[in-house]
C-alpha positions in Angstrom: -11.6 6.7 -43.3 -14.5 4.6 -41.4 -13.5 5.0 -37.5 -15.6 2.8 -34.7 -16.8 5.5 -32.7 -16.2 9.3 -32.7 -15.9 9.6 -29.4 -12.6 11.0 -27.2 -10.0 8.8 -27.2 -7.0 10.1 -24.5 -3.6 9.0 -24.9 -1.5 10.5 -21.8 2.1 10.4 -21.9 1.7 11.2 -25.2 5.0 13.0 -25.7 7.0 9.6 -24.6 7.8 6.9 -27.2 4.9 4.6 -25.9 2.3 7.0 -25.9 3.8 8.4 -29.2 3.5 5.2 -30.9 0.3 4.8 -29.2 -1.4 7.6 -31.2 -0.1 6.6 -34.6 -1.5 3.0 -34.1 -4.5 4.6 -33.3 -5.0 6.8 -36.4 -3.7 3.8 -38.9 -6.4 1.5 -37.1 -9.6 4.3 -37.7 -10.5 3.8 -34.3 -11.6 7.6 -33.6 -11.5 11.2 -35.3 -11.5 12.8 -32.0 -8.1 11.8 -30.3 -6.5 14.2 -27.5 -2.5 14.0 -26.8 -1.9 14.9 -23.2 1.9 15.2 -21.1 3.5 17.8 -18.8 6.3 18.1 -21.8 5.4 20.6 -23.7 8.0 20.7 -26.5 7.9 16.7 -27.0 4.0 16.9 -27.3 4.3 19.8 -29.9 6.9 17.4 -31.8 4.1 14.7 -31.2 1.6 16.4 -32.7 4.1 17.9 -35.7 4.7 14.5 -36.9 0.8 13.3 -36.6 0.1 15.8 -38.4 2.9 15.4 -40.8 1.0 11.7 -41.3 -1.8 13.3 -43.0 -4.4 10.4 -41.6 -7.4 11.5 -43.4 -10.5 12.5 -41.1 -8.3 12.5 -38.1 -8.7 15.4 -36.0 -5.7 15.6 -33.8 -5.4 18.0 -30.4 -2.5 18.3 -28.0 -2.8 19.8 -24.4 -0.5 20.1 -20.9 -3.9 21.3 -19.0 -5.2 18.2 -17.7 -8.5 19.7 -16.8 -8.8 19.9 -21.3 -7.0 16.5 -22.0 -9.8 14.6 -19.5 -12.6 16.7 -20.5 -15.3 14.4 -22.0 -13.1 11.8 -22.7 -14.5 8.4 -23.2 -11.5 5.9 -23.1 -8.1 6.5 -22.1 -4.3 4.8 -22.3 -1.9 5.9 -19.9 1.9 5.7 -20.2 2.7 8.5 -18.3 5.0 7.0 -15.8 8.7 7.1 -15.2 10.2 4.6 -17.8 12.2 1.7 -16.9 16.3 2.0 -17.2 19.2 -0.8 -17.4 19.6 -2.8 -14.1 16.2 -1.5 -13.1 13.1 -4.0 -11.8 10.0 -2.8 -12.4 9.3 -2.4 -8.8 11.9 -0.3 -8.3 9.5 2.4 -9.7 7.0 1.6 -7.1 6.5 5.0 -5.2 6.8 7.7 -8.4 4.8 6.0 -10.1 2.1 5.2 -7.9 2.0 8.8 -6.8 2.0 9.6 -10.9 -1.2 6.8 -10.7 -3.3 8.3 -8.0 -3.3 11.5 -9.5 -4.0 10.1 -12.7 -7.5 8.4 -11.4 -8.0 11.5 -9.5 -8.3 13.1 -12.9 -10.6 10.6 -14.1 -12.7 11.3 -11.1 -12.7 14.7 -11.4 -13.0 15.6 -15.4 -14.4 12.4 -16.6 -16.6 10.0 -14.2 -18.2 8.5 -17.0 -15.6 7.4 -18.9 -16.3 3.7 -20.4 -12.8 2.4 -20.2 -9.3 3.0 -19.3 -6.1 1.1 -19.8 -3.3 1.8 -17.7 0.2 0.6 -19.1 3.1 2.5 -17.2 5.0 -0.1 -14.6 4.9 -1.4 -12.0 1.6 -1.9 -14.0 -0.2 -4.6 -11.4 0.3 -1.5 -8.9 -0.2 1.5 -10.7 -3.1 0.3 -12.2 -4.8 -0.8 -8.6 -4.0 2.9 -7.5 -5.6 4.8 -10.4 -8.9 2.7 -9.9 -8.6 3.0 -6.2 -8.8 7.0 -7.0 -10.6 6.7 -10.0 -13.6 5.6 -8.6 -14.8 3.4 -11.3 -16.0 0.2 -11.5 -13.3 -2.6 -11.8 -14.4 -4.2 -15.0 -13.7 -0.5 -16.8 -10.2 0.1 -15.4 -7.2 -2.6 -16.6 -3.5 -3.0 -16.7 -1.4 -4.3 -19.8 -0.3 -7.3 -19.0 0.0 -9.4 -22.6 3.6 -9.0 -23.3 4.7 -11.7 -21.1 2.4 -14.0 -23.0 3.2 -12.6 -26.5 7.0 -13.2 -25.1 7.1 -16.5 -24.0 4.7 -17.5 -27.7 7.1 -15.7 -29.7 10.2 -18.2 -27.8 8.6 -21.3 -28.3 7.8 -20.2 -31.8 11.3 -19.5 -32.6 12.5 -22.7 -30.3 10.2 -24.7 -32.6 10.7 -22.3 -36.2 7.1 -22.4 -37.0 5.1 -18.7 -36.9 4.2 -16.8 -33.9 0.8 -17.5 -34.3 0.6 -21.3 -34.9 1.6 -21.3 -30.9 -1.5 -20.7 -28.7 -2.0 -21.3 -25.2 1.1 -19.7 -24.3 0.3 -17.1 -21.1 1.5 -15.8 -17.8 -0.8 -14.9 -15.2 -0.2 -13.1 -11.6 1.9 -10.4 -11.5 3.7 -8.4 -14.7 7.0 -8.9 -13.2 9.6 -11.0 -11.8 7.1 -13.6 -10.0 4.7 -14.0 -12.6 3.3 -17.6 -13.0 4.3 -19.2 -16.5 1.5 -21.9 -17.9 2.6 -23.9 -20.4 0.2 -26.7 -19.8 -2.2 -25.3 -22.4 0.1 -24.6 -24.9 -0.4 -26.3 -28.4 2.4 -25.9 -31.4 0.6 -26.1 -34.5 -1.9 -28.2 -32.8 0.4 -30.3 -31.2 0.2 -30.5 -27.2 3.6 -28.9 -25.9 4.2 -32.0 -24.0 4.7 -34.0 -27.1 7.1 -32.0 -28.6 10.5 -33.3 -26.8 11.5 -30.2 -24.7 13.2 -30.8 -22.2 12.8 -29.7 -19.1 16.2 -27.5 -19.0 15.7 -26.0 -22.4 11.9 -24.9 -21.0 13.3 -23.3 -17.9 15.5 -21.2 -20.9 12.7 -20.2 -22.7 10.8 -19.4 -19.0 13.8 -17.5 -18.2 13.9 -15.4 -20.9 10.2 -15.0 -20.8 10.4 -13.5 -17.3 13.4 -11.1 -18.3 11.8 -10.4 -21.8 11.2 -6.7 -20.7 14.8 -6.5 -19.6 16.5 -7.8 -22.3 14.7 -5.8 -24.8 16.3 -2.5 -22.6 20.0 -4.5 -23.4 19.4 -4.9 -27.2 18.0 -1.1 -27.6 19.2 0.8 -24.4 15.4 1.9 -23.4 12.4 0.2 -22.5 9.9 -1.4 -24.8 7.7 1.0 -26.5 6.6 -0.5 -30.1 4.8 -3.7 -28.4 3.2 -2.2 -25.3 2.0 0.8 -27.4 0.3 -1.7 -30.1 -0.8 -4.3 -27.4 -2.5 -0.9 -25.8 -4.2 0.3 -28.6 -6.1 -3.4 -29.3 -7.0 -3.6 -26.0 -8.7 -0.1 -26.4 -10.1 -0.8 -29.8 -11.7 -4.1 -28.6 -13.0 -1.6 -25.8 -14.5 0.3 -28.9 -16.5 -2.3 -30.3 -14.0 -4.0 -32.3 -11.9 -7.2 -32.4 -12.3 -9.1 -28.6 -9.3 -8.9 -27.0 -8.0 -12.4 -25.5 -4.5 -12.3 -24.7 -4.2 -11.7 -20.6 -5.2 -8.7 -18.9 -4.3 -7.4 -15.5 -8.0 -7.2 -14.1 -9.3 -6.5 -10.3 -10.0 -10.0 -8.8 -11.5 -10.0 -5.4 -12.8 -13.6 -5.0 -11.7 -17.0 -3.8 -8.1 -17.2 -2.1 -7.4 -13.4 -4.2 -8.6 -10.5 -2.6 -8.1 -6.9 -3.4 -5.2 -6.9 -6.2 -4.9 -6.3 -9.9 -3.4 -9.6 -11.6 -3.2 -10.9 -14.8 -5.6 -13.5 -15.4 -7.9 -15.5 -18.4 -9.3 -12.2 -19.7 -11.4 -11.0 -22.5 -12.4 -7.1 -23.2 -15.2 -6.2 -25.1 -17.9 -3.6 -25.5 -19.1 -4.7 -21.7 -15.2 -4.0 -20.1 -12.6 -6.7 -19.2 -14.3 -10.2 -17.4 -12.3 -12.6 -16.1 -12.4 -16.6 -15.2 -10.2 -18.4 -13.3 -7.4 -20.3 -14.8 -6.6 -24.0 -15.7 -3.4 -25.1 -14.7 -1.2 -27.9 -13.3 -0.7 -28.0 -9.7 2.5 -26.3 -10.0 1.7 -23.9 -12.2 -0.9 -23.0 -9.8 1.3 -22.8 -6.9 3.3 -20.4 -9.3 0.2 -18.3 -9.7 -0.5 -18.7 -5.7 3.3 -17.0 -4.7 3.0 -14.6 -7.6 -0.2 -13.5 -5.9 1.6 -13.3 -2.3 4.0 -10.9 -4.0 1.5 -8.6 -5.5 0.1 -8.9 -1.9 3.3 -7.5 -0.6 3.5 -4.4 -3.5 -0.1 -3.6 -2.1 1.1 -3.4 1.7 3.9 -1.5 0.7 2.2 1.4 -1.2 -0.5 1.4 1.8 2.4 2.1 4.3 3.6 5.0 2.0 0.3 6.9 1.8 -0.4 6.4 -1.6 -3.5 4.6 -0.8 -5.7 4.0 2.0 -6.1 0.4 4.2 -7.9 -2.4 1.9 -10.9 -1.8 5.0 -11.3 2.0 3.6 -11.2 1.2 0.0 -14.7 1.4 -0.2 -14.6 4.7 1.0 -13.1 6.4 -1.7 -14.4 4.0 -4.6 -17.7 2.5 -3.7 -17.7 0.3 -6.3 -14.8 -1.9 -4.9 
């Protein structure tokens, strides 16, 4: 098999069903040989690593640790899931503290066992937060450290594509941007069904607040249908954004990225994205007026996440950032 690097790939939360899935869309896509399965659950990770191996991906040299000091070791890009999941009637927010504390000491791995790692991708919700915490302690630059934030995109292409019965990929344009949550700022301005602007296609303006509807509460209703969180789509969104990372195939869906500019300072949003080689760059988005008053209360909300892990300790005042990552 013909890989794209042989250097460490870490997959933490590996014993979970995200960060299980995570390691088998690695191996089928040849990104690396060298792949490391880290958790604190021993037995799961064993079973993990069983059914890798069981697999039989040719070349693929598989290893499986609960000693973070090993799992961080010399890695060069990383994919976290190793959060708390998400349950029935739950927000993502309403995972805010655990996992943020889960985050911090996450990037104070990174700090510790691998400074010069070339990119991480952080996945486990509330992502916007968690993500913003491990770079915080992480100490890397913002461009190498991002949040998954294209299933909100993929969601509300794969509803007009179904509104509309043509394939999921004859609909571009369709993304969310802001926060990966409840507030998150839907832009359908840009959107194009088989090269047809969305504005010509007869949708009415009740049927689109359906579709934007079930776009915000994608996550939620996936947990009704199967009675757990996603894990098939975030795990394969993950592993793309890591392969593009890697050298391979851009990346171009949304990304939560650090955006410190303009009228938004000091969060981790979703916004025009693309990850390469380089890291994840972003530009500013084009959007109606309301659409960008959308984007501009989304912000205010991530605004208020921030404040509210900063009065629980988890990280310092935005005026000390710089203090513990000097490259904020």
């Amino acid at each position: 098999m013909k890989f794209l690097t042989d250097e460490k790939l870490l997959i933490v939360g590996a014993a979970g069903m995200i960060g299980s899935n995570m390691v088998q869309t690695a191996c089928m896509l040849g990104l690396t040989p060298n792949i490391c399965l880290y958790d604190i659950f021993e037995p799961g990770l064993k079973g993990v690593l069983a059914e890798m191996d069981h697999c039989a991906f040719p070349g693929v040299n598989l290893t499986a640790t609960i000693d973070p000091a090993v799992a961080f070791k010399d890695a060069k890009y990383i994919i976290s899931s190793g959060g708390a999941p998400r349950k029935e009637g739950m927000t993502r927010e309403d995972l805010l503290k655990g996992n943020c504390q889960i985050a911090a000491e996450f990037g104070e791995n990174i700090e510790k066992y691998c400074p010069d790692v070339k990119f991480v991708v952080v996945i486990f919700n509330p992502a916007d937060v968690t993500a913003l915490t491990a770079l915080i302690r992480s100490g890397l630059k913002p461009e190498k450290l991002t949040s998954l934030a294209a299933l909100d995109s993929t969601r509300l292409q794969e509803a007009l594509a179904r509104e509309f019965n043509v394939q999921q990929c004859k609909v571009t344009g369709a993304h969310t941007y802001g926060g990966h949550g409840e507030a998150m700022a839907v832009f359908a301005s840009q959107v194009k069904v088989d090269g047809k602007p969305l504005a010509e296609m007869g949708l009415s303006e009740e049927r689109f607040a359906q579709i934007k509807h079930e776009t915000i509460q994608g996550g939620s209703n996936i947990i009704k249908l199967r009675g757990r969180s996603s894990f098939q789509s975030p795990a394969y969104q993950a592993v793309k954004m890591i392969e593009a990372a890697m050298g391979g195939e851009k990346f171009y869906w949304p990304a939560g990225t650090y955006v410190n500019e303009g009228k938004y300072n000091h969060v981790m949003m979703a916004m025009p994205t693309v990850i390469d080689s380089t890291g994840c760059h972003f530009t500013a988005p084009e959007g109606t007026p309301e659409e960008l008053a959308a984007l501009d209360a989304s912000y205010q909300h991530l605004v208020k996440m921030r404040e509210e892990i900063i009065s629980l300790g988890i990280i310092p005042p935005v005026s000390e950032w710089h203090k513990e990552n000097p490259n904020l």
